[in-house]
C-alpha positions as CSV (number, residue, x, y, z in Angstrom):
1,X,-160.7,-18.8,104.3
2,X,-161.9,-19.1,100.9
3,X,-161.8,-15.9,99.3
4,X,-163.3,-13.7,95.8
5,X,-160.2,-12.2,95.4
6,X,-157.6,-15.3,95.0
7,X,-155.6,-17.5,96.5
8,X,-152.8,-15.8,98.5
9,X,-151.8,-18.6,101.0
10,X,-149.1,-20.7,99.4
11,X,-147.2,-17.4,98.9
12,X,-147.2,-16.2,102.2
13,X,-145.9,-19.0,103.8
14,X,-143.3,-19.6,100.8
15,X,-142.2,-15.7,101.6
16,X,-141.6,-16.2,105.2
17,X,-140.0,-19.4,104.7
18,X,-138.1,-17.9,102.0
19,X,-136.6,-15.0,103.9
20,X,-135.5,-16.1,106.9
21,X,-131.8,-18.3,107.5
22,X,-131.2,-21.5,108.6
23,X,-130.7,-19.9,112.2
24,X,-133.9,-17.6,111.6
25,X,-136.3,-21.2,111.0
26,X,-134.9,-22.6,114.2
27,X,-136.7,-20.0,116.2
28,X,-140.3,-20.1,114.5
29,X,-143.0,-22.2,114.5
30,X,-145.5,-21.8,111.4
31,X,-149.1,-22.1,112.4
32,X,-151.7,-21.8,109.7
33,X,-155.9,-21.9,110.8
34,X,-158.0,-22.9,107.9
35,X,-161.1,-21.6,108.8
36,X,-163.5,-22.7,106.0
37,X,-165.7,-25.3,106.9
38,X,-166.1,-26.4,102.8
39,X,-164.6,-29.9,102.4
40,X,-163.6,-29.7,98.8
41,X,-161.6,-26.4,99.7
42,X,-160.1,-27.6,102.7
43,X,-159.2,-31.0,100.9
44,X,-157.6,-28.6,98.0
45,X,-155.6,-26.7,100.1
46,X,-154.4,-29.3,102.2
47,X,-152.9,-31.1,99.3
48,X,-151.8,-28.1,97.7
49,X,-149.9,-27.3,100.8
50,X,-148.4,-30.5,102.0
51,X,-146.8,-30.9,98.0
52,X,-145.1,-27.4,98.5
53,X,-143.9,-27.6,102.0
54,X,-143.5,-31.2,103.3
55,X,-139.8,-30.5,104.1
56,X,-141.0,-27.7,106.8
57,X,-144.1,-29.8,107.9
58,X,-142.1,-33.1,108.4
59,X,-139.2,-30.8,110.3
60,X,-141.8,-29.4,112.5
61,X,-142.0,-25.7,111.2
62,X,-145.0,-25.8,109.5
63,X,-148.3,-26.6,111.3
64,X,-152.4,-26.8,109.8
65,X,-155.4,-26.4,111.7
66,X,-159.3,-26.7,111.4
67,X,-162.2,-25.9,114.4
68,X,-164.7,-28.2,113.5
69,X,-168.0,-26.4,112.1
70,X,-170.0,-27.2,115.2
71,X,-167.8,-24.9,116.8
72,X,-169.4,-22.0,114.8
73,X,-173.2,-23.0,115.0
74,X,-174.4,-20.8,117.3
75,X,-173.8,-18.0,115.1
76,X,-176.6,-18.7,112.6
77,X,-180.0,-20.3,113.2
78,X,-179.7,-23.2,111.6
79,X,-177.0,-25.5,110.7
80,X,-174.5,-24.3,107.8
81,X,-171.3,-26.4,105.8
82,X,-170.7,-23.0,103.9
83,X,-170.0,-20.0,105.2
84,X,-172.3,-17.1,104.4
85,X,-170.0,-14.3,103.0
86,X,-173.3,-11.9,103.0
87,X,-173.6,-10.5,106.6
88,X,-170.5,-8.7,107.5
89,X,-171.2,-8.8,110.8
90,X,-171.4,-12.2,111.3
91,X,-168.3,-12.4,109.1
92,X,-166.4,-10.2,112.2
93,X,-167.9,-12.4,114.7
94,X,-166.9,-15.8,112.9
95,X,-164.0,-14.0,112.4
96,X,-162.9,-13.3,116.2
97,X,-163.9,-17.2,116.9
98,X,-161.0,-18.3,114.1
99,X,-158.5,-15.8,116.1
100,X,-159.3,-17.0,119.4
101,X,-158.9,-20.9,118.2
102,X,-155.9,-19.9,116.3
103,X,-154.2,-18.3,120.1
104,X,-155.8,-20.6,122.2
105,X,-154.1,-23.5,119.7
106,X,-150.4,-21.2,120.1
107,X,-150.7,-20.4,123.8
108,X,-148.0,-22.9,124.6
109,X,-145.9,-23.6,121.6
110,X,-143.5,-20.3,121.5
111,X,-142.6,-17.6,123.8
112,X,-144.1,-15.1,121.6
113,X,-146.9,-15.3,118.9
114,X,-146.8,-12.4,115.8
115,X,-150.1,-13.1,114.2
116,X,-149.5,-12.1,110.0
117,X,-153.0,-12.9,107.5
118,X,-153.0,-14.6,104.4
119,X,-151.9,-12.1,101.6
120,X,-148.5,-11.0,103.4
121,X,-145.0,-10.5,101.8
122,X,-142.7,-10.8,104.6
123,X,-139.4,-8.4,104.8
124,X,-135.4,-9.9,104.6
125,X,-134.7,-10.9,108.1
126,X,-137.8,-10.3,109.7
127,X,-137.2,-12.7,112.5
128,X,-134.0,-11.1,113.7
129,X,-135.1,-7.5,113.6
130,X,-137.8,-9.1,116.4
131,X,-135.3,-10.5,118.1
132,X,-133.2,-7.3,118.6
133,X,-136.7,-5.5,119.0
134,X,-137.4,-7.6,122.0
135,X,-133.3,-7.9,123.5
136,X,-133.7,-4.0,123.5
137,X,-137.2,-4.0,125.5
138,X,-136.0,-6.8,127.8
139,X,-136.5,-5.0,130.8
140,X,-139.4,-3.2,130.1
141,X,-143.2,-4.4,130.1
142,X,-145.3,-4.4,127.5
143,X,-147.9,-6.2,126.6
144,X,-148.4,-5.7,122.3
145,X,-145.4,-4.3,119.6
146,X,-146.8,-3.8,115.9
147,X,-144.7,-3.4,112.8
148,X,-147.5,-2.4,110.4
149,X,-151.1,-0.4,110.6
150,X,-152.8,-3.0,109.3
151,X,-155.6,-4.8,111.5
152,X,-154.2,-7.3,113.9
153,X,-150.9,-7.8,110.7
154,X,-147.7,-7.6,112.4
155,X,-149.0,-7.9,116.0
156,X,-146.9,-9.3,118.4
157,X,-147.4,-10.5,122.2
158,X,-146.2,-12.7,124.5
159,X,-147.7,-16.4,124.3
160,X,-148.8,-16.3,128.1
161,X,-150.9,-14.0,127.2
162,X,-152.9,-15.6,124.5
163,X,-155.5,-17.5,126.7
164,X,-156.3,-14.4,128.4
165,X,-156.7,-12.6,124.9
166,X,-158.4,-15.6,123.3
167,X,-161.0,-15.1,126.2
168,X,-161.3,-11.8,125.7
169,X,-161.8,-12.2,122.0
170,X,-164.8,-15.0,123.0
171,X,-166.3,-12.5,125.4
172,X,-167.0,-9.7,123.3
173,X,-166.9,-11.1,119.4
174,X,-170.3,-9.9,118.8
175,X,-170.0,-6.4,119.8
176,X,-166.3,-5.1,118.1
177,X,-163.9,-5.7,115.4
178,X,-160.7,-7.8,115.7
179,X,-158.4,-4.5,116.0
180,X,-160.9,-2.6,118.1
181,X,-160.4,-5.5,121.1
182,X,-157.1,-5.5,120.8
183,X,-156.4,-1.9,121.3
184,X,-158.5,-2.2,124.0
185,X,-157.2,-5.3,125.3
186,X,-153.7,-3.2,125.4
187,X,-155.0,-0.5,127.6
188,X,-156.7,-3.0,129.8
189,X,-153.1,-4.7,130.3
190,X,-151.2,-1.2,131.2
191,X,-150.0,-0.2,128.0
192,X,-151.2,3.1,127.4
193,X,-149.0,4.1,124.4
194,X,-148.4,1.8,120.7
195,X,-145.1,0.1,120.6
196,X,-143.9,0.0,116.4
197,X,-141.3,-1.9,115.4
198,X,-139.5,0.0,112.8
199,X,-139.6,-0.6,109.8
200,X,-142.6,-2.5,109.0
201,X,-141.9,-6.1,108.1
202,X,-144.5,-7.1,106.1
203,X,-146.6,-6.0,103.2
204,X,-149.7,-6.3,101.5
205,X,-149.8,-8.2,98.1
206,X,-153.7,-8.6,97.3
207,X,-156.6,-8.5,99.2
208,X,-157.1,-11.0,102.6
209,X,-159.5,-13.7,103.2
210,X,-160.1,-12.2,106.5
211,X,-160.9,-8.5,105.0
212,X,-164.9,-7.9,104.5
213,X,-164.5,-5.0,102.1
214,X,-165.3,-7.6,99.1
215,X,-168.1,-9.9,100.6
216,X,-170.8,-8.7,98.4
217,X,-168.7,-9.1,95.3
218,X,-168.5,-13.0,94.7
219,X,-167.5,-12.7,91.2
220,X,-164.2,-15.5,89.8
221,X,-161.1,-13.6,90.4
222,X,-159.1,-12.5,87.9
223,X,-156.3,-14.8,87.2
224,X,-153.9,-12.6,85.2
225,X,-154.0,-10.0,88.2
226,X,-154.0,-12.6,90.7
227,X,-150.8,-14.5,88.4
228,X,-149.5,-11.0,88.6
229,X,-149.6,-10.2,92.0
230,X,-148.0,-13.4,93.0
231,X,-145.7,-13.3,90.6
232,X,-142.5,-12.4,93.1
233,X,-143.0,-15.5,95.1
234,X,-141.1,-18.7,93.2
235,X,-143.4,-22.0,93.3
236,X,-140.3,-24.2,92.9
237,X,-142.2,-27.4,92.7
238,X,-140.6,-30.5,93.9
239,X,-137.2,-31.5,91.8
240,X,-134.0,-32.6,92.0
241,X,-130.6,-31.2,90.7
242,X,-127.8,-32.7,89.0
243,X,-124.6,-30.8,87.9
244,X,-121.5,-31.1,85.9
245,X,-119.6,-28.8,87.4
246,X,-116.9,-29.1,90.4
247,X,-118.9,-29.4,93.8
248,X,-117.0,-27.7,96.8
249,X,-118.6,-29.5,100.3
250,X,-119.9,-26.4,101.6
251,X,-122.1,-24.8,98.6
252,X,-124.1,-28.1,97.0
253,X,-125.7,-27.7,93.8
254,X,-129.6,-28.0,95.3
255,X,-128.8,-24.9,97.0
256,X,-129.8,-23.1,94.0
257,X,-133.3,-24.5,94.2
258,X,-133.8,-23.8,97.9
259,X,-135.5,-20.5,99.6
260,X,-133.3,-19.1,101.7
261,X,-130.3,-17.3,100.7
262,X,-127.6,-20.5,100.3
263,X,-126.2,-20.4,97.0
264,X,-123.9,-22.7,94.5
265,X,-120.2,-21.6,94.2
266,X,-118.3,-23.6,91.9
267,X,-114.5,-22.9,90.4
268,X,-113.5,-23.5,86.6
269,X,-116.3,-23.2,84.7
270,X,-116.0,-24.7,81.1
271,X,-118.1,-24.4,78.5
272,X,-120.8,-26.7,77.5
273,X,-121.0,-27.6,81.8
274,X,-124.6,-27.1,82.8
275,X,-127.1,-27.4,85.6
276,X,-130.2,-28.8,85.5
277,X,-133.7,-29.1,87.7
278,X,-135.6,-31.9,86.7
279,X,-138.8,-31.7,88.4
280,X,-140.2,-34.8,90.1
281,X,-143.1,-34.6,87.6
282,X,-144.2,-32.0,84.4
283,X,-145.3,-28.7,84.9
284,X,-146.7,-26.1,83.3
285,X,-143.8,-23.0,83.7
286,X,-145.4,-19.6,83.2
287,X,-142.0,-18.0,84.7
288,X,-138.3,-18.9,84.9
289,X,-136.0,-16.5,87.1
290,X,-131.7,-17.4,87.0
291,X,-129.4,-15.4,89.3
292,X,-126.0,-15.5,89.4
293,X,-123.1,-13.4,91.2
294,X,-123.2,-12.0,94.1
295,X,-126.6,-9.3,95.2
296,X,-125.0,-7.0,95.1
297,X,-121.4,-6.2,93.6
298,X,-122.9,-8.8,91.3
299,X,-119.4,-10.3,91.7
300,X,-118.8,-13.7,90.7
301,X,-121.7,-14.1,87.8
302,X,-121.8,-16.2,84.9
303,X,-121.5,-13.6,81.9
304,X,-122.6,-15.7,79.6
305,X,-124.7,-18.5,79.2
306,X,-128.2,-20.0,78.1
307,X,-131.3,-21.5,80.0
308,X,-133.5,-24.1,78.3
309,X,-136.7,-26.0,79.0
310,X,-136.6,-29.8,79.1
311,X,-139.3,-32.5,77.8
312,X,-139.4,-36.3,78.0
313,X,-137.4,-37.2,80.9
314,X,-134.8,-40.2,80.6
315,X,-136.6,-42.4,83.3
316,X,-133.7,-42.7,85.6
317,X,-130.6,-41.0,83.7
318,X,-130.2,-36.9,85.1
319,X,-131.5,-35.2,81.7
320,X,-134.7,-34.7,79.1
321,X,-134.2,-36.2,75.6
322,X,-135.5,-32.8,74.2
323,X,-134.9,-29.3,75.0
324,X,-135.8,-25.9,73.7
325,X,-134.3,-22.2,74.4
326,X,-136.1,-19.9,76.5
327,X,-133.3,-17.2,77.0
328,X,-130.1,-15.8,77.2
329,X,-128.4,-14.6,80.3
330,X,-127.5,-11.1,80.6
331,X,-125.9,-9.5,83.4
332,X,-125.4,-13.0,84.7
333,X,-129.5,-13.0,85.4
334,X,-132.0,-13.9,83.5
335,X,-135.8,-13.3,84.4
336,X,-138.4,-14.6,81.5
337,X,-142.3,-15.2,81.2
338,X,-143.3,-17.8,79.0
339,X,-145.6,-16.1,76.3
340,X,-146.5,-19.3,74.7
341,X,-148.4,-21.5,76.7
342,X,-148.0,-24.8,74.4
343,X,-144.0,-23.9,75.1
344,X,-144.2,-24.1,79.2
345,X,-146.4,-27.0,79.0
346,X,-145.5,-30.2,80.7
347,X,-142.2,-29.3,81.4
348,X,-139.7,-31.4,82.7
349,X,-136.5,-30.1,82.9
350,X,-134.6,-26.5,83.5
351,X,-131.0,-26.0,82.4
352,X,-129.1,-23.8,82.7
353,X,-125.9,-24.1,80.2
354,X,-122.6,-22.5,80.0
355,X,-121.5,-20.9,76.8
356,X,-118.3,-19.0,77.3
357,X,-116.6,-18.5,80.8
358,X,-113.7,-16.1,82.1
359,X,-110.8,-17.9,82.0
360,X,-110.4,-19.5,85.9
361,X,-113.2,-17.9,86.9
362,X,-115.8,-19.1,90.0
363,X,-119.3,-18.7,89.8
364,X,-121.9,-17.8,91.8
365,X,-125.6,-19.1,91.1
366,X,-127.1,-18.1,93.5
367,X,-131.2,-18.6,92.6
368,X,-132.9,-21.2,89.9
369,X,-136.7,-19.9,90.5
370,X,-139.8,-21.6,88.9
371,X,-143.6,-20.5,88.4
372,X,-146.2,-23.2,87.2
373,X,-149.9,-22.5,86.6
374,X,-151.2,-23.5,89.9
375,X,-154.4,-25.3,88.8
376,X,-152.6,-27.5,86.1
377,X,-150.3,-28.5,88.5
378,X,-152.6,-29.4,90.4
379,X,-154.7,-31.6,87.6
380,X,-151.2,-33.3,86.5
381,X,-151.0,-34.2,90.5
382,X,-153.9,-35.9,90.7
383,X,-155.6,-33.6,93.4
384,X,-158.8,-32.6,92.0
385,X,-161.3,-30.8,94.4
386,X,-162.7,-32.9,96.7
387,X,-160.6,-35.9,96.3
């Protein structure tokens, strides 16, 4: 939903796709409820999230929702396109109705459901400690794990059991809260004791949509905290990458661009070689993050070299006609925020350039990451609210 506090979405689903292998994404399904009836926001988000993550939606990964808004009438007197954030009652009982649409919507496309929010920052891996979560329970019953204490973040249950909890969300979504039904829900089933899944796989990074504790504080967030907060996620907006240097089969340049842990390994570096993003249209770059070597031993890094920003793109040929410096590498990484606006704006390119490599060496680059200001790229995309 829409929320005072910011917009956390596109980061949550970037950090879970993100984390998890190759392997790891051919196990999940990604199910997202948008659960504001506002047009202009739904028509904002939808655009905002099919230009970040059309690969995953196209592959299947990656699925959006929406209940209708007649679905909800019966919780105010008369007809509303808004929600009311004023009542936080009715918030908790809308609230249980986007639940129960969201499991009844799941019940059959998974053997399992793990219901996360909106503001979450998911743990290296998450799927697979799960997996051996659940391998080691095989043959015991239970009916919910968690892996954190917050709400119904983290909660996991099987997927034949979602139409029995959806109706038991439906039945009583006037009288408790969300985590109160499902602890009793739990003991209703035969599980008398909490299940954890150690450690906790996902964390907090700003207040969720679905939290009432703000509702009577509708003021603008602030976009330097929320730019702040965000700021671990990479926004990596479309691009394509073009190299000079040797290409092995197995480790392709575009790998360094990706979000997931593949990487570019390339042997003989010479100076003056370079690699470069060139984004499928300009941006404004608040951040630019290069990693190279291995995690690490940090094994394999390119010791010295430069990164620049690129402007006026050559139409078809694989460079900008103009570049400027942003940084230096040191310790193989670099990690910069643009300071200057009028410098990250309408950025094109991203290169990084090799100055002066070990003799024979390979390297290892293993991350090109890229922040823009959100609502300019939007305005350059052409995807105004409510278009």
């Amino acid at each position: 939903m829409q929320s005072p506090s910011g917009r956390y979405l596109v980061s949550t689903l970037r950090s879970v796709f993100r984390v998890s292998s190759r392997n790891e994404l051919r196990h999940i399904t990604v199910l997202v409820h948008l659960a504001d009836s506002d047009p202009n926001w739904l028509n904002e988000t939808v655009a905002i999230i099919v230009s970040h993550f059309t690969p995953q939606i196209l592959q299947g990964r990656l699925l959006v929702i929406h209940a209708p808004s007649a679905a909800y009438q019966h919780l105010w007197h008369q007809p509303h396109t808004v929600f009311n954030f004023s009542d936080i009652k009715t918030f908790q009982s809308k609230q249980m109705l986007d639940y129960a649409f969201l499991m009844s919507f799941a019940a059959n496309l998974s053997d399992y459901f793990l219901m996360i929010e909106d503001n979450i920052q998911s743990t290296h891996h998450f799927v697979t400690t799960i997996q051996q979560e659940l391998e080691a329970r095989k043959n015991e019953p239970w009916v919910i794990m968690e892996s954190t204490n917050h709400g119904l973040v983290g909660k996991l249950c099987h997927s034949k059991d979602l139409p029995k909890l959806a109706g038991f969300l439906l039945l009583f979504y006037r009288d408790e809260s969300p985590d109160l039904l499902l602890f009793h829900f739990r003991i209703l089933q035969g599980q008398q004791d909490p299940i954890h899944i150690s450690p906790f796989l996902f964390n907090h990074f700003g207040p969720s949509s679905f939290s009432p504790h703000d509702l009577h504080t509708r003021e603008e967030p602030d976009r330097e905290k929320f730019q702040e907060d965000s700021f671990d996620i990479p926004d990596n907006p479309p691009a394509v990458i073009y190299t000079d240097m040797q290409i092995l089969q197995n480790h392709l340049p575009q790998n360094v661009y990706s979000l997931d842990e593949t990487f570019f390994l390339t042997p003989n570096v010479l100076p003056g070689q370079q690699l470069t993003v060139i984004l499928d249209k300009g941006a404004n770059v608040i951040r630019v993050q290069v990693l190279t070597g291995t995690a690490i031993e940090k094994l394999q890094s390119l010791e010295e070299g430069k990164v620049e920003l690129g402007f006026n793109p050559t139409g078809k040929s694989k460079h900008c006609t103009k570049y400027t410096f942003l940084g230096q590498l040191w310790d193989g990484r670099l990690d910069c925020r643009v300071k200057h606006r009028q410098t990250g704006h309408n950025v094109s390119c991203v290169r990084l350039v090799v100055t002066n490599p070990k003799d024979n060496s390979w390297v290892m680059i293993r991350h090109i990451n890229i922040w823009v200001n959100h609502e300019d790229y939007l305005e350059m995309e052409g995807t105004q609210p409510g278009n």
